[in-house]
N, C-alpha and C positions, 0 to 999 in steps of 0.2 A: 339419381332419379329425383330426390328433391330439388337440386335445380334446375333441371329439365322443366320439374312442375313449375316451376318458382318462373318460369322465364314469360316475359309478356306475352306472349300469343297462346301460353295455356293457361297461363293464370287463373282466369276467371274461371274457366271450365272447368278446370282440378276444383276449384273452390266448391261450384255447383255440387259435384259430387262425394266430393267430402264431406257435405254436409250430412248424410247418408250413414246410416251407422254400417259399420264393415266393410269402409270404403276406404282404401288409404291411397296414399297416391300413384301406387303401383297399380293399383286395379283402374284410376282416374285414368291414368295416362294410356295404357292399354285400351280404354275404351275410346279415349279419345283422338289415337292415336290408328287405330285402324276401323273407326266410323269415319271420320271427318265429320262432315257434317249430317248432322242428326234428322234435321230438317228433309234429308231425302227418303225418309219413312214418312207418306202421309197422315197413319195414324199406327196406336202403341201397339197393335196387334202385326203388324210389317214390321216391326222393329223387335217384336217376339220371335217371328217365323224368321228374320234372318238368321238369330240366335240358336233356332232350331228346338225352342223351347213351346210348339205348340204342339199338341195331342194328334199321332196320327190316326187317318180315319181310312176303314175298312167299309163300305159302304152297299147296299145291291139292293134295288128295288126301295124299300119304302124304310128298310132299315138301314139305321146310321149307328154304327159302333166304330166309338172314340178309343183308341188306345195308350200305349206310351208318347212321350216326345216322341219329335221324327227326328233330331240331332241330325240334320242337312244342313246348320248354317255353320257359324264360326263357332270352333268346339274351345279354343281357347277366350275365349269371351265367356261361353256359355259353364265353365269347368269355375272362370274368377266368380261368377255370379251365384253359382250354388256355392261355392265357398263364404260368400258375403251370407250369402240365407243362412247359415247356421249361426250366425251371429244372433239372426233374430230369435231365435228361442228364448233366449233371455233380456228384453229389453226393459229395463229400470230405467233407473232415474238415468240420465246423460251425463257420461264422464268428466274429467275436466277439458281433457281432449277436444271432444265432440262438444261442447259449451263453447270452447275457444276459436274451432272450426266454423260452425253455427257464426259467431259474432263476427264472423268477416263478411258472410254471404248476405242479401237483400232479405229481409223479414218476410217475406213470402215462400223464399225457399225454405228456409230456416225453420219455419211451421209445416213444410210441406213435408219435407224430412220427416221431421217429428211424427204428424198425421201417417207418415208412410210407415215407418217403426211399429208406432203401437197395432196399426193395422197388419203386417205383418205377420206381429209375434202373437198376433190371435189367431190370422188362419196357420200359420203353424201349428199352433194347441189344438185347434178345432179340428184338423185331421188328424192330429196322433189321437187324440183321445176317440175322434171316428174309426179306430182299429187299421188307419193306414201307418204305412213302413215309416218312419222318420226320415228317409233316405227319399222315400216319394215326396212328406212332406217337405223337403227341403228343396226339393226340385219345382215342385206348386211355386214353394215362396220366391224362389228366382224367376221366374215367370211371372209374377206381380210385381216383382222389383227392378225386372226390366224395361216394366210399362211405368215405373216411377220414374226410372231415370230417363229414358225418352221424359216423361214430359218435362221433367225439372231441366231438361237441354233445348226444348222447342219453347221453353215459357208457356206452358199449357199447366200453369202450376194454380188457377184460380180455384 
């Protein structure tokens, strides 16, 4: 698999999402490997719902109740990405790993990551300590971290 990643037409993309904490190139290449190209989501809320990671809704008349995901897109994409969110619970300082990763990708990603991390591993604490499951929160955080990685592939990383 590393040189799958390694090989010139994924390179740069494995790189993008490496930068990502809980990303390695097993999860890179699977995303990159059955999106293709990312750019066919206009914005990161399409590229949630293919995921199957948006809130279904039960709706009639004037009331709108949000429930679970609807788990209608890719269930193996949406299974590596709550895998990646439990990462976030604990985000400190950056390994040597993730420093080493980070210094290949363009400094904009490389902060964008980061910004994505800490933000993360706060709306993870913010719902566990809001009396939800950890199991929900984890699910939240893959759903914020799929609208990271769309944009850190479409360069909507400003």
């Amino acid at each position: 698999m590393e040189a799958l990643g390694s090989e010139d037409r994924y390179k740069e993309a494995v790189r993008r999402l490496r930068a990502f904490k809980g990303i390695g190139t097993l999860t890179a290449l699977a995303f990159i490997l059955e999106i293709g190209d990312f750019r066919r989501f206009a914005r990161a809320e399409q590229f949630m719902a293919f995921l199957g990671l948006v809130p279904s809704e039960h709706s009639s008349g004037e009331k709108r109740r949000l429930g679970s995901i609807t788990k209608a897109g890719n269930s193996h994409l949406r299974k590596l990405l709550v895998e990646a969110a439990w990462v976030s619970r604990r985000y400190g300082a950056p390994s040597k790993r993730l420093i080493r990763e980070r210094s290949d990708v363009p400094a904009h990603i490389a902060g964008y990551a980061e910004r994505a991390g800490k933000r993360l591993q706060k709306k993870y604490w913010r719902l566990v300590h809001a009396g939800r499951p950890p199991q929900v929160a984890a699910t939240a955080v893959a759903r914020e971290l799929s609208g990271f990685i769309w944009g850190a592939m479409v360069g909507a990383t400003s």
